[in-house]
N, C-alpha and C positions, 0 to 999 in steps of 0.2 A: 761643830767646829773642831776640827783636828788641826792641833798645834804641835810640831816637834820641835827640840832642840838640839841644832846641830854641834857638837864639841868635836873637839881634835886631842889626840894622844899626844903628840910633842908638837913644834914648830916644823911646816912643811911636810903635814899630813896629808894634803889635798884638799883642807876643809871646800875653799870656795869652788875648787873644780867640781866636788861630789855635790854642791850645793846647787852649783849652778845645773848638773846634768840631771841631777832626780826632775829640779822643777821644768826644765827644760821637758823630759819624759811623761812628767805628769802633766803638761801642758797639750802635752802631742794626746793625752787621753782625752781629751778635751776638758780640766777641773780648771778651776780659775785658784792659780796657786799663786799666792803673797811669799817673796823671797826678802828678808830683812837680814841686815846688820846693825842693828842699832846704836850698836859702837864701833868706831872704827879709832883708829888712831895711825899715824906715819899717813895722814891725808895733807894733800897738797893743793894750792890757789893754781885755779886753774882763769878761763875767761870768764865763766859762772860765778866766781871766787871758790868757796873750802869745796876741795872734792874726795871723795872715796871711793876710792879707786875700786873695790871691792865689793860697795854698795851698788854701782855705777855696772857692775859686770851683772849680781844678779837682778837688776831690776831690768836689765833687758832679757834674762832670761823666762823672766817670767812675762813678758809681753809689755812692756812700760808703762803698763796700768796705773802703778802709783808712782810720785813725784819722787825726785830725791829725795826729797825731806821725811817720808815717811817711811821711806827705805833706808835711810839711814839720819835717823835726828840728833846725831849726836857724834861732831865729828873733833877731834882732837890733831892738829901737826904733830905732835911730840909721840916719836915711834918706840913707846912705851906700853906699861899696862893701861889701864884703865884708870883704877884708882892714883898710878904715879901723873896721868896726864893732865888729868883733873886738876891735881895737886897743883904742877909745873907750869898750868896755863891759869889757874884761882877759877876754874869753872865746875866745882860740886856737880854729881851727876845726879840728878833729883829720879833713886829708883823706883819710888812709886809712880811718879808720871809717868817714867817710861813704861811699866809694866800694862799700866793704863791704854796707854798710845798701841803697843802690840795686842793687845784684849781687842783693841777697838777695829785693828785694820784685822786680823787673823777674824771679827765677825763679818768683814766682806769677803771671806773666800772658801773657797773649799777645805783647802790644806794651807799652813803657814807653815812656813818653813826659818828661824831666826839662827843665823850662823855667829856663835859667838868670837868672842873676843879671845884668840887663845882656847886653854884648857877649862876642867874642871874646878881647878882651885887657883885660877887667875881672878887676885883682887878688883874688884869694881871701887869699893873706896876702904875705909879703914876700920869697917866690920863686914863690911858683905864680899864673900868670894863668890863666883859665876857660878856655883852651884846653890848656893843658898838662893842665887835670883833667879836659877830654875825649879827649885820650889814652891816660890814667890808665885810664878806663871801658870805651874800644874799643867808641863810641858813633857812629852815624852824624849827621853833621851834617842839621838841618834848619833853613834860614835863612830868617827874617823880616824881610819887607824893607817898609817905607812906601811905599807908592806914593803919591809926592809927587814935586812937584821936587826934583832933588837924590839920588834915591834911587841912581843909577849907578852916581854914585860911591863912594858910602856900600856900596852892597852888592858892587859890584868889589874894593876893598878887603877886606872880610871874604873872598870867596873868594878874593883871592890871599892873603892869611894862611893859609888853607886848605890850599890848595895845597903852600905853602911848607914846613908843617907834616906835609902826607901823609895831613892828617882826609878820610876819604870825605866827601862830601855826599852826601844822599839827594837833596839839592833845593830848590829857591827858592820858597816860597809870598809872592806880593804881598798886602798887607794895606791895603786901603783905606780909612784912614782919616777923611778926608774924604767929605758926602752927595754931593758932587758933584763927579767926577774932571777933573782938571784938563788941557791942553791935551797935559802930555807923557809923560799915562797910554797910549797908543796907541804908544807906542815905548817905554815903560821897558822894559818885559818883553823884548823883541827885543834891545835893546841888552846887555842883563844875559847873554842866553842866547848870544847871540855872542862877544861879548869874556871872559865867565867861565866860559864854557862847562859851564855847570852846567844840568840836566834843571830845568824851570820848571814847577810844580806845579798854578800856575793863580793867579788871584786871589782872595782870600777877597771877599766884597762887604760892602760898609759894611753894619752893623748897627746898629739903634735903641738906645738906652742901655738897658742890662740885661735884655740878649734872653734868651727863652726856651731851655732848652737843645734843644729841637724845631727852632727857627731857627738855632740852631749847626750841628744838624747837616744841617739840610737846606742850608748855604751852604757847610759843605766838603763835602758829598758831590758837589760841582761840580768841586772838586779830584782831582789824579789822584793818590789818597790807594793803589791798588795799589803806585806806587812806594813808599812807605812798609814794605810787607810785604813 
């Protein structure tokens, strides 16, 4: 069973783009890969009723194997943290179930792949941060970093939390979000690979809004997505 866990450096890293393109890529290898959010929050009633939005992207990416509900079982409208949404709506997140619930679908697949809620030190409730519940899972970290200005620091920071914590990293994928890379795209990756000494995955490349999952995977399969397995 290979489990990662995918984090994000700030808001608007790319998490679910890079999420949904690896399993996408590792689908086209032919692995049967499980794509989770298990928390979502800013979900909306749809004709289904509670949807996520997010959940709802990678469960097709991974072939709709599994239902909503196990793609993502835990869905909050309050476009907040975690532990605030809980709070806001009186629904406690019971995190030993859930870690139970990902143990149980990541033992029907090849690779699991679970895109968190936010960062490393985004609260789940009023002692557990998102790192301590990757812990909890004995998940390898896979970190999504912006490649923008700024991103350095931002992603130095998450791997010395990392570090300090003892979470493996599998690895740093840069996520391009911007069409046109900016002056100090040519040295993010080097400086990130140096100073945090973390294996650098490659860059995912900016994608047109609401690509194909064809184009997901043909942009990570640029990535050195073997580390992963």
């Amino acid at each position: 069973m290979k489990l990662l866990f995918v984090t994000g450096t700030d808001t608007g890293a790319g998490k679910t783009t890079v999420t949904r393109a690896v399993t996408a890529a590792l689908c086209a290898r032919g692995l049967r890969v499980a794509a989770l959010k298990p928390i979502e929050t800013g979900c909306s009633f749809g004709p289904m009723g509670l949807e996520a939005a997010d959940g709802t992207l990678l469960r097709a990416a991974a072939g709709n194997w599994l239902s909503p509900g196990e793609v993502t079982p835990i869905c909050f409208t309050t476009p907040v943290s975690p532990a605030a949404a809980a709070v806001a709506e009186s629904r406690p997140i019971d995190l030993a179930a859930l870690a139970e619930h990902i143990h149980t679908v990541a033992a029907r697949a090849d690779v699991t792949l679970v895109e968190g809620a936010g960062g490393l030190l985004v609260p789940l409730d009023d002692r557990t941060l998102t790192a301590d519940f990757v812990a909890r899972l004995g998940a390898r970290l896979v970190v999504v970093a912006r490649d923008a200005l700024g991103t350095i620091n931002h992603t130095l920071l998450t791997l010395s939390e990392a570090a300090r914590r003892a979470l493996p990293v599998a690895g740093v994928i840069m996520s391009r979000v911007s069409p046109q890379p900016g002056p100090d795209a040519a040295s993010n990756a080097s400086a990130i690979a140096r100073f945090g000494r973390a294996p650098m995955l490659g860059t995912l490349e900016h994608l047109p809004a609401g690509p194909r999952l064809a184009q997901l995977a043909a942009a990570a399969a640029k990535l050195d997505l073997d580390a992963l397995l």
